[in-house]
C-alpha positions, 0 to 999 in steps of 0.5 A: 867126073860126076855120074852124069858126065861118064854116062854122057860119054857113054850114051854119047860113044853108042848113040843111045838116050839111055845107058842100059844095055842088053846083055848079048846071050850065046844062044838066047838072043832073039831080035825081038829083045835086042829091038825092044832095048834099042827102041826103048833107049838103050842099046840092045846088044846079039850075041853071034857065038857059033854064027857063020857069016850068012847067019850074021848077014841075016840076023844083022837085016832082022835087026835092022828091019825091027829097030831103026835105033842102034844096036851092038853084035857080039863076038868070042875072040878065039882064045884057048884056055890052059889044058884046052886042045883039040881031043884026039879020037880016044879022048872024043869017043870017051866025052860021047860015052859020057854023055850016052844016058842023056843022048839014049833017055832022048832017043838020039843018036851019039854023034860023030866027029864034025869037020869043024866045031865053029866058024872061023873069027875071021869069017864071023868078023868080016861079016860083023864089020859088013853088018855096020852095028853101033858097037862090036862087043868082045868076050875072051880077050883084047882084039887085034889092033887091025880088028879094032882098026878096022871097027873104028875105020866104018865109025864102029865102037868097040867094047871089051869085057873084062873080069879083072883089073888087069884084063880091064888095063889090056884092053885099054891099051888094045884101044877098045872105047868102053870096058864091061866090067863083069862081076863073079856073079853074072850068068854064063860063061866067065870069059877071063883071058889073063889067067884061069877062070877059077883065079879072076872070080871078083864080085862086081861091087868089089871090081867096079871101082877099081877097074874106074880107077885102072882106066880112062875109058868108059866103065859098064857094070855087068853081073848082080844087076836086076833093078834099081838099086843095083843101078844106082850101086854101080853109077855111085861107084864109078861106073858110067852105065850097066850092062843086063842078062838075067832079068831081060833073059826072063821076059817073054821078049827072050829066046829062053824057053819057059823052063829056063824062065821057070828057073831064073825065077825059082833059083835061090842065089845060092843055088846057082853053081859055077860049072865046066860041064855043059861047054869045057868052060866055066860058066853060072846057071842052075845045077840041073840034072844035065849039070849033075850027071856029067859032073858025075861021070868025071869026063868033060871035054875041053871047049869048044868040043865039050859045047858042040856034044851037049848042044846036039842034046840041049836043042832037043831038050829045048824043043821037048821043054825038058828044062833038066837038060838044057843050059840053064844060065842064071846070075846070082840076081835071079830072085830079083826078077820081077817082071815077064815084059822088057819095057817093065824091066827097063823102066825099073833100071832106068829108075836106078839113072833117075835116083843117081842123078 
């Protein structure tokens, strides 16, 4: 199939001109980045991590109320990785006190135990099909046949995402329309569901092509991709669009604050580390002092209880702009970063369509 027909059929599944997409930040969407892709032609992706459902409801009517073009939402499936449990009262006392020096340096309290970390998937998904997106992304696994079911049921395109070959095969026979092939490279979180993240770290350039190969479906690039070249990289080698992070995380349309945009543009690739300390999951970002100090204190709870502890930090942090202890999620394509407008970024992607045509 030629480079122009797969990005046909993707454009054509999504309802978009153009196939570019946002990459959905837990955490870091902002409607006015996921509303200026869509506008633009592409599809403008939201990441919900965390969201309860009155939050989706609203966040779905900000989006709508900002772009009339569509526009994907995106949700972690409940997974539980190997060695992941919910911590006894020992166990959640000993990750506090390993946090204790940043939680006293910002003059915080230690927290205490919540009722609950996250929502529930269901809550979340319920209220994500009633939001009625142009497409329900997944991270963490194959949805249910009843999930997908019931995406398809309202005329929803479902996307999920995959780190390798195998996990690409899942999904497609789970029935999702299009896969997000995601390289090693990409920031945050790594979100294999077959095996270990330590065991599914493939480059993109190496999984793109074999992934095509494994599936009959739509096949979008993620991770290493900041510009033309590696959106002509990715449609030459099979794929039919590409999905981007790091470079729309550092335009002035982001939720990211100026110290994490600081970062993105100032972290050498080979600065970026895969780390466990900042979630309980491994994930890529900048090794800032947040990263240093709990990997040095050896005591990292499991997720989800690991990412509640530091977030009650991370916000903070964020409001201060003390970029040191925040969650600075970067890819290895950082320094190809050019631009501080979305438009700018776009139009240099979609360059990389016209010289592949």
């Amino acid at each position: 199939m030629s480079t122009d027909r797969r990005s046909a059929e993707l454009t054509t599944l999504l309802g978009i001109d153009t196939p570019i997409l946002l990459g959905p930040f837990g955490g870091l969407s902002s409607v006015e980045l996921t509303a200026t892709v869509s506008d633009l032609g592409g599809l403008g992706g939201y990441g919900l991590y965390g969201y309860d459902a009155a939050r989706i409801e609203q966040t779905a009517a900000e989006l709508r109320a900002g772009t009339e073009r569509p526009f994907a939402l995106n949700l972690w499936l409940p997974h539980v990785e190997q060695g992941e449990a919910d911590v006894t009262d020992a166990e959640f006392a000993a990750a506090v006190d390993a946090l204790r020096p940043i939680f006293d340096e910002l003059g915080l309290e230690l927290p205490t135990r919540p009722d609950r970390y996250l929502p529930t998937f269901e809550e979340q998904y319920e209220a994500t099909l009633a939001a009625s997106p142009a497409a329900i992304s997944f991270v963490f696994g194959v949805p249910s046949p009843e999930a997908v079911e019931a995406a398809h049921a309202r005329g929803i395109a479902v996307v999920g995402t995959a780190t390798t070959v195998a996990e690409a095969v899942a999904l497609r026979d789970g029935g999702v329309d299009a896969i997000v092939a995601t390289g090693m490279e990409a920031a945050g979180h790594r979100v294999s569901f077959l095996r270990p993240a330590e065991e599914s770290l493939i480059g993109t350039f190496a999984l793109i092509p074999q992934v095509v190969d494994a599936v009959d479906v739509p096949v979008i690039a993620a991770g290493g991709i900041a510009d033309r070249r590696g959106v002509r990289a990715a449609l030459a080698l099979g794929a039919s669009g590409v999905q981007v992070g790091t470079a729309f995380l550092a335009t002035n349309q982001s939720a990211a604050t100026d110290a994490h945009r600081r970062a993105i543009r100032e972290t050498p690739a080979d600065r970026t580390v895969l780390t466990r300390s900042m979630s309980g999951r491994l994930a890529r970002g900048a090794a800032n002092r947040a990263v240093r100090t709990i990997e040095a204190a050896g005591a990292v709870a499991p997720f989800p209880v690991q990412n509640w502890l530091t977030g009650r930090f991370r916000a903070e942090a964020s409001r201060r702009g003390i970029g040191d202890l925040q969650s600075l999620w970067l890819g290895q394509a950082a320094p190809l970063v050019r631009s501080a407008d979305a438009a700018d970024v776009f139009a240099e992607l979609a360059a990389g369509l016209a010289a592949s045509a």
